[in-house]
C-alpha positions as CSV (number, residue, x, y, z in Angstrom):
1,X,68.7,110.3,-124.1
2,X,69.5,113.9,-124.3
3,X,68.0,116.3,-121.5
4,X,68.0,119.9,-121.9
5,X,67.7,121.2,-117.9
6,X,67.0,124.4,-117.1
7,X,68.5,125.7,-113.5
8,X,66.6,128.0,-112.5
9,X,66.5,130.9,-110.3
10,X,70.6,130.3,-108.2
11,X,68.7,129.5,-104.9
12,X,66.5,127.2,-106.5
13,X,68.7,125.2,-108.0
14,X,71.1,124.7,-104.7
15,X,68.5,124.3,-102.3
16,X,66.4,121.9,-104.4
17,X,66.9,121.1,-108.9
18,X,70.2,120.0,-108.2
19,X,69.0,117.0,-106.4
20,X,67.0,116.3,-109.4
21,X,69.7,117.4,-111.6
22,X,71.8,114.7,-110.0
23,X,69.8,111.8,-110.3
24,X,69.2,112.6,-114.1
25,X,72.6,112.9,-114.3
26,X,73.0,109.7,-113.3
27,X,70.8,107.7,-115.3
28,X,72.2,105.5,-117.6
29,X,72.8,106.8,-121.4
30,X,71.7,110.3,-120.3
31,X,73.1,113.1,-121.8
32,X,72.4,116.4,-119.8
33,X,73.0,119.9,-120.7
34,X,72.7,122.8,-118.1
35,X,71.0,125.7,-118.9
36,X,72.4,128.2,-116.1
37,X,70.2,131.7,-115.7
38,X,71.9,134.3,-118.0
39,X,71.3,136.9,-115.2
40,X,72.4,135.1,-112.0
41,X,75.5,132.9,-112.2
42,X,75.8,129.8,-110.1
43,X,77.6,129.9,-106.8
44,X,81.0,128.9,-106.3
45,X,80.6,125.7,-104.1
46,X,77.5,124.4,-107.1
47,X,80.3,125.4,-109.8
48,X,82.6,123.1,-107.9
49,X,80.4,120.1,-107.4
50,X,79.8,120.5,-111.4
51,X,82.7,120.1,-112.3
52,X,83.0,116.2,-110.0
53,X,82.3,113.4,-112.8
54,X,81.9,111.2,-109.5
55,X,78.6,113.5,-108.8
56,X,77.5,114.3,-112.5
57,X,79.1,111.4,-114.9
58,X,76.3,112.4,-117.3
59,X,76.6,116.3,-117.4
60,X,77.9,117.4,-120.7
61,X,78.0,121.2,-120.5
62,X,76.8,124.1,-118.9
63,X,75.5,126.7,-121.6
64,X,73.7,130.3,-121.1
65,X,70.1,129.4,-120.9
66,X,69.7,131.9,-124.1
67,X,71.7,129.4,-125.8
68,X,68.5,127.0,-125.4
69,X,68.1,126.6,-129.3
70,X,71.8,125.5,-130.1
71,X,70.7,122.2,-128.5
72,X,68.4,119.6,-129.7
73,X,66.8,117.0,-127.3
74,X,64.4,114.2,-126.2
75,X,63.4,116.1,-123.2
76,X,63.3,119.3,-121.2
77,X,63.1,120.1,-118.0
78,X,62.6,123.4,-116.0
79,X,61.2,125.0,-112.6
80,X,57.8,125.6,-113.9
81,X,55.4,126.5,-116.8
82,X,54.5,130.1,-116.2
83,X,56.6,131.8,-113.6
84,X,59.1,133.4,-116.2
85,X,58.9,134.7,-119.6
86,X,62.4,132.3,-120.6
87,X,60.2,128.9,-119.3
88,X,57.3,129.6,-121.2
89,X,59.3,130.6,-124.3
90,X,61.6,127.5,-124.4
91,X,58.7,125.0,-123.7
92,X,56.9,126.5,-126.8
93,X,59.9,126.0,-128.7
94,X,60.8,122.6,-127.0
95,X,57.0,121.4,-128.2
96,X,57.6,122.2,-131.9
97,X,60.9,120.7,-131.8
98,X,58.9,117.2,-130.8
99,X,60.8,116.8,-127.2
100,X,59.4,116.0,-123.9
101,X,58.4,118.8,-121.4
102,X,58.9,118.6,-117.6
103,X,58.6,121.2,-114.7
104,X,59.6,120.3,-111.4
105,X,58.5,122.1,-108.8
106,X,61.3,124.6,-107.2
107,X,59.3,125.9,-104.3
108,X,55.8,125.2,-102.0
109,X,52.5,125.9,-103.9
110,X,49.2,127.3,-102.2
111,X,46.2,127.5,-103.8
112,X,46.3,130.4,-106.5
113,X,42.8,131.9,-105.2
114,X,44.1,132.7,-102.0
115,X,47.8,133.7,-102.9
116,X,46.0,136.3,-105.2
117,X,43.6,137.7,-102.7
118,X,46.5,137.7,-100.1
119,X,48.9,139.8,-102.5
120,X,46.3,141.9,-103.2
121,X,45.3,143.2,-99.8
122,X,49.1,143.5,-98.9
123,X,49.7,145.6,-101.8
124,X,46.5,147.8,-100.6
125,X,48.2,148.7,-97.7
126,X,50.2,150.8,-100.4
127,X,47.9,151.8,-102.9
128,X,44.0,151.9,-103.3
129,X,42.9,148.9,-104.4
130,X,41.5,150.0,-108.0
131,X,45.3,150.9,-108.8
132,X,46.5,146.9,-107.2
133,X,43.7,145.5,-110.0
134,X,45.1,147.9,-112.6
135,X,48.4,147.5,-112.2
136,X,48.5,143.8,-111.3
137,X,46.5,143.4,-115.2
138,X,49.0,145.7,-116.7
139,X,51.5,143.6,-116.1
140,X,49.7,139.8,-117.1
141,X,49.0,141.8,-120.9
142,X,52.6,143.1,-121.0
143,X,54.2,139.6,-120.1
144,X,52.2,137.1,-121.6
145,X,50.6,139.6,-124.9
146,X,53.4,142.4,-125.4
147,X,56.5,140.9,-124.8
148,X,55.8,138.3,-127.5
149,X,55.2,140.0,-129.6
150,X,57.9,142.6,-129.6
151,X,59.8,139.4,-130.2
152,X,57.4,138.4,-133.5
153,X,55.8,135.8,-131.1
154,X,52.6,134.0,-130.8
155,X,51.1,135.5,-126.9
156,X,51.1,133.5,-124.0
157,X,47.1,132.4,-124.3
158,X,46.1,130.2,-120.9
159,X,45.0,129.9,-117.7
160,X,47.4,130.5,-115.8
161,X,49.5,133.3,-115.0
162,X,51.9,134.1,-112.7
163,X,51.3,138.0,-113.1
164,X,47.6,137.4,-111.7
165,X,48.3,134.3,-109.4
166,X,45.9,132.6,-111.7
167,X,46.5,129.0,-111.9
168,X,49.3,126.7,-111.5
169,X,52.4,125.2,-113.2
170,X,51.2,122.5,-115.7
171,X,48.5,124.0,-116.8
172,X,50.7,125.6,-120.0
173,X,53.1,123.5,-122.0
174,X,54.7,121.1,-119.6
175,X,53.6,117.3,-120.4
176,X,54.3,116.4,-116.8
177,X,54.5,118.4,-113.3
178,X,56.5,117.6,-111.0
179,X,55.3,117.6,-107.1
180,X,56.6,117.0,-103.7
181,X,53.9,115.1,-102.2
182,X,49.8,114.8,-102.0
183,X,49.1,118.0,-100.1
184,X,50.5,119.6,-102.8
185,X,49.5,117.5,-105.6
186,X,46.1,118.2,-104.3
187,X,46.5,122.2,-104.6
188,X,47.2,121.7,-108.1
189,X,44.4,119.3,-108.6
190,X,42.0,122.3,-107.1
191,X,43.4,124.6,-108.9
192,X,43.2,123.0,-112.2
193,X,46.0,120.4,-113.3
194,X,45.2,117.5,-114.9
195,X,45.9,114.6,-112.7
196,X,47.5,112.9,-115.8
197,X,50.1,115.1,-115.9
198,X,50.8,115.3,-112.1
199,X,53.7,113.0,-110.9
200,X,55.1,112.9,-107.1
201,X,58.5,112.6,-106.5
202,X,60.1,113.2,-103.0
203,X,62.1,116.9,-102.4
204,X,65.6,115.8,-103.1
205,X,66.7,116.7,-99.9
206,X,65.4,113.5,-98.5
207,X,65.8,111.3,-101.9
208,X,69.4,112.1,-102.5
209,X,70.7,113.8,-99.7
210,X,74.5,112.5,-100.7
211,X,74.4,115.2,-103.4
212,X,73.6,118.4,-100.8
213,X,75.8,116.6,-98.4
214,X,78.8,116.7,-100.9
215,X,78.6,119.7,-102.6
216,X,77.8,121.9,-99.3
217,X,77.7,120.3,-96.2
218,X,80.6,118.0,-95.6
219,X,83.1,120.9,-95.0
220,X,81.1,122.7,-92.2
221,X,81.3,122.7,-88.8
222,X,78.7,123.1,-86.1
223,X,79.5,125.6,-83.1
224,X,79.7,123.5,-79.9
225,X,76.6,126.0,-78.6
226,X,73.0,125.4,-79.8
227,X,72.4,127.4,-82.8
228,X,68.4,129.0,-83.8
229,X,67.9,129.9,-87.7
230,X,65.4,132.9,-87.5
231,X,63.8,132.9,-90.9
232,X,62.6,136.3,-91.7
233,X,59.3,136.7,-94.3
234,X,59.5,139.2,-97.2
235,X,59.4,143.2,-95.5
236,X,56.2,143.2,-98.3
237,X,54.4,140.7,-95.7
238,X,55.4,143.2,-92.2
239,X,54.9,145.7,-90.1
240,X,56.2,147.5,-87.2
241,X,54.1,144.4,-85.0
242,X,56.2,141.8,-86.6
243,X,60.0,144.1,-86.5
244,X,58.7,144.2,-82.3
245,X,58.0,140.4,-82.2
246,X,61.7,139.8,-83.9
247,X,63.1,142.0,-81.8
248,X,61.7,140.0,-79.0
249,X,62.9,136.4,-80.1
250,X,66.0,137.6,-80.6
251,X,67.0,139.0,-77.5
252,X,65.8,135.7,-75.6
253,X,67.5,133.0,-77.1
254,X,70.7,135.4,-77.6
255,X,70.0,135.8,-73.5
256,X,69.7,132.2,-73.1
257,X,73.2,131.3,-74.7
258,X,72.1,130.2,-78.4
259,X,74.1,131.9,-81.5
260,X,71.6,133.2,-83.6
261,X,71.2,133.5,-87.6
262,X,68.9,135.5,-88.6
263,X,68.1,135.3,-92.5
264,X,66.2,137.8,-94.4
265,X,64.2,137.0,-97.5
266,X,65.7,137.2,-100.5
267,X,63.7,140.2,-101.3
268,X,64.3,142.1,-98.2
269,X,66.6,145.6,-98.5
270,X,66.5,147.1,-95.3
271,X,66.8,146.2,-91.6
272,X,64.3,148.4,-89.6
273,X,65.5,147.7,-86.0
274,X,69.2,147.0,-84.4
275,X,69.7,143.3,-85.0
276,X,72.5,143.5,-87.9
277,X,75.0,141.8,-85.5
278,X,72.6,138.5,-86.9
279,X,71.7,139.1,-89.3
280,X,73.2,136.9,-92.8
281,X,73.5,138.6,-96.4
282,X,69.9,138.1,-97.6
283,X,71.6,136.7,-100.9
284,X,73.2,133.7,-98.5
285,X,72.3,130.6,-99.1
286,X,69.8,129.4,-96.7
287,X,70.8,125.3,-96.7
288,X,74.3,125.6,-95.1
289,X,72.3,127.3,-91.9
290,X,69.5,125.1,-91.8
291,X,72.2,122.2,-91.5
292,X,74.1,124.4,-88.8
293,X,71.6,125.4,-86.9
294,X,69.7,123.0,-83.8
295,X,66.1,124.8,-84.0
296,X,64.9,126.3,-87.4
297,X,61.6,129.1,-86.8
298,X,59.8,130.7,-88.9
299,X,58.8,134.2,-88.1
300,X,55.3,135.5,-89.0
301,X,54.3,134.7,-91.0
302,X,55.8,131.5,-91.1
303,X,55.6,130.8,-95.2
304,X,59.1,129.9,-96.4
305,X,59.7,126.6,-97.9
306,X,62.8,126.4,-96.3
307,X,61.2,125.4,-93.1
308,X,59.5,122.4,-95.1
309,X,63.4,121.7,-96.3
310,X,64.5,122.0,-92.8
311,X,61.9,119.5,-91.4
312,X,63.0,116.9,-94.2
313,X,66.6,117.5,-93.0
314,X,65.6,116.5,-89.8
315,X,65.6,119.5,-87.8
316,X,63.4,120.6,-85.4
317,X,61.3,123.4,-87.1
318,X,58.8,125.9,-85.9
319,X,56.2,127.7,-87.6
320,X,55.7,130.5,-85.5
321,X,51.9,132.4,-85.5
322,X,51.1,134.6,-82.5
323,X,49.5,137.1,-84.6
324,X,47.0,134.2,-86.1
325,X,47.1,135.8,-89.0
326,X,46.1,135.3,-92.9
327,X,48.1,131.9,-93.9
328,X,49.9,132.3,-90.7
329,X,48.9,128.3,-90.4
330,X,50.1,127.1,-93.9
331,X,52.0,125.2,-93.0
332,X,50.3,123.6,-89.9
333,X,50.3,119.7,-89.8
334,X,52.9,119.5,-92.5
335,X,55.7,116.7,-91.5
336,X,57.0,117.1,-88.2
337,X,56.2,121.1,-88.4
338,X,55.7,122.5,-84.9
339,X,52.7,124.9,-84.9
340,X,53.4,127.3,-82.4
341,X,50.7,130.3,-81.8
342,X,51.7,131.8,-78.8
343,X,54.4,133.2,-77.3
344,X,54.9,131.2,-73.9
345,X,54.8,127.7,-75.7
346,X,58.2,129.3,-78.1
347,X,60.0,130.4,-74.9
348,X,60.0,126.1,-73.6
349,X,62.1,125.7,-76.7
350,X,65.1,128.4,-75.5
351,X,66.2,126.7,-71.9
């Protein structure tokens, strides 16, 4: 069977696709094709591990995702149904090519309703809210209407969209969706997805963790002190009360003898207080620390799906929400996720 499998975003498919990349790659009389993001090359450790026929006996080639239609398939399989404007396009084509469409999810899902309303008020911290509507609905009509058909396409008609956090991936052209578990099977349920079309198969990390341990893990080694991974939010999600709190949880477990990484978001450009010394490159990859580190928190608010990573790895993890704020609690209960809403019950984990 031949599988067209699109990568993804780099970080994506390192922390997470590859494990399903893997096992696809394994399966007998599959033939799998690559498609690697035209605008963000893989890393040099993935590149490596691609290039291991022990790992990936059934991986035939690695090809620019724009060379999608120079490949004819059974099946394809990407991130997600509506998040980019190259997923949408190649399950359209994939569908009247006759193959098989699967998106498999990349990273944690809440319930569209309230990611909207969330990244709405954030965004009216900046603007009034009239312009957040406006803009926000300017963008939907020029991704899913425009963009099309500058390139003689049919729109993007649905319900869902990424552009107004409408919705949820598999409600667009995939045949099957992809999930992690029931919490968030159930999200998509709510939010619209037919249950026929939801599946539930386990992160990787906990599936096939010989993969991750092979291509990035095996050659590290662990300082002899304890290590914390401070996991920073987006700078769109902060303020000067959340740079403060940092501040705070960095100087005591750097006082109490731990080495401390502190990671950024992706998306963060600037560090707003004098903590560099920690700080990683934001475009690091976040696996190789979780594995390092002893204690993994999440600073407020505490939303990353790298902490729901770092609990299937094993490590002890920590949402962190002394603010009690708006989703500071998403990801309360999950796993073995500590909750932690207070500052005096985060300092018995630092001794």
């Amino acid at each position: 069977m031949k599988i067209l499998f699109f990568a993804g975003t780099p970080r994506q498919f390192r922390t997470t696709l590859i494990g399903y990349f893997y096992s696809l790659c394994n399966e007998k009389n599959a033939e799998v094709i690559l498609l690697k993001d035209d605008n963000n090359d893989l890393d040099k450790e993935t590149k490596n591990a691609l290039t291991r026929k022990d790992l990936f006996p059934n991986l035939v080639a690695v090809v620019p995702s724009s060379c999608y239609k120079n490949y004819i398939a059974e099946a394809i399989v990407v991130p997600s149904d509506m998040h980019s404007f190259v997923e949408m396009e190649m399950l359209r084509w994939a569908k009247k090519k006759g193959m098989q469409t699967m998106a498999i999810q990349a990273t944690l899902y809440d319930k569209a309703k309230t990611v909207s309303d969330y990244i709405d008020w954030e965004n009216s911290k900046r603007m009034l809210m009239p312009l957040v509507k406006i803009r926000k609905y300017l963008g939907h009509f020029w991704m899913y209407v425009v963009k099309p058909l500058i390139r003689k396409e049919k729109p993007f008609w649905g319900k869902s969209s990424f552009i107004l956090h409408k919705g949820q991936s598999g409600m667009r052209d995939a045949d099957y969706q992809v999930v992690w578990d029931e919490w968030q099977r159930d999200i998509l349920l709510t939010d619209g997805v037919s249950e026929e079309k939801l599946r539930i198969e386990n992160h990787p990390i906990k599936s096939h963790f010989k993969i991750f341990d092979e291509a990035y893990f095996q050659y590290l080694k662990k300082e002899t002190k304890k290590s914390v991974l401070l996991v920073i939010p987006s700078e769109f999600v902060t303020d000067g009360k959340h740079y403060e709190l940092w501040g705070k949880t960095i100087d005591f477990f750097y006082a109490n003898n731990w080495q401390v990484f502190l990671k950024p978001h992706p998306d963060t450009t600037n560090f707003l207080f004098p903590y560099s010394q920690f700080a990683i490159d934001s475009e690091e990859p976040i696996d190789k620390y979780i594995y390092l580190s002893d204690l993994v928190i999440g600073l407020p608010p505490a939303l990353s799906t790298s902490l729901y990573i770092a609990d299937l790895m094993g490590k002890k993890t920590i949402a962190y929400d002394p603010f009690k704020e708006w989703r500071g609690d998403f990801l309360k209960g999950r796993g073995n996720i500590i909750y932690i809403n207070n500052e005096s019950d985060l300092t018995k984990y630092g001794y």
